[in-house]
C-alpha positions, 0 to 999 in steps of 0.5 A: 501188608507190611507197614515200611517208612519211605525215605526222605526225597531231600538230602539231610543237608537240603535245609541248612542254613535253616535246620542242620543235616545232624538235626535231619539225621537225628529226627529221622533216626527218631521217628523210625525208631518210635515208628518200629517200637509202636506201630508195628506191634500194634498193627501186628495185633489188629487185623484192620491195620494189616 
């Protein structure tokens, strides 16, 4: 079982004027790069996460 993100259901700009779509895009950038760099090699060493 391979561990993939989904994609936003929303544009990045859906929630201006309240949060700036660079802000979206920045955030989401992050967490798939915290994602790729922790949960994925630690799935790959636990058999219960495969």
């Amino acid at each position: 079982m391979a561990f993939k993100l989904p994609t936003l259901p929303y544009a990045f700009d859906a929630l201006e004027p309240y949060i700036d779509a660079r802000t979206m895009e920045s955030a989401d950038f992050t967490t798939t790069t915290c994602f790729g760099r922790s949960c994925r090699p630690t799935a790959a060493v636990n058999p219960r996460l495969r």
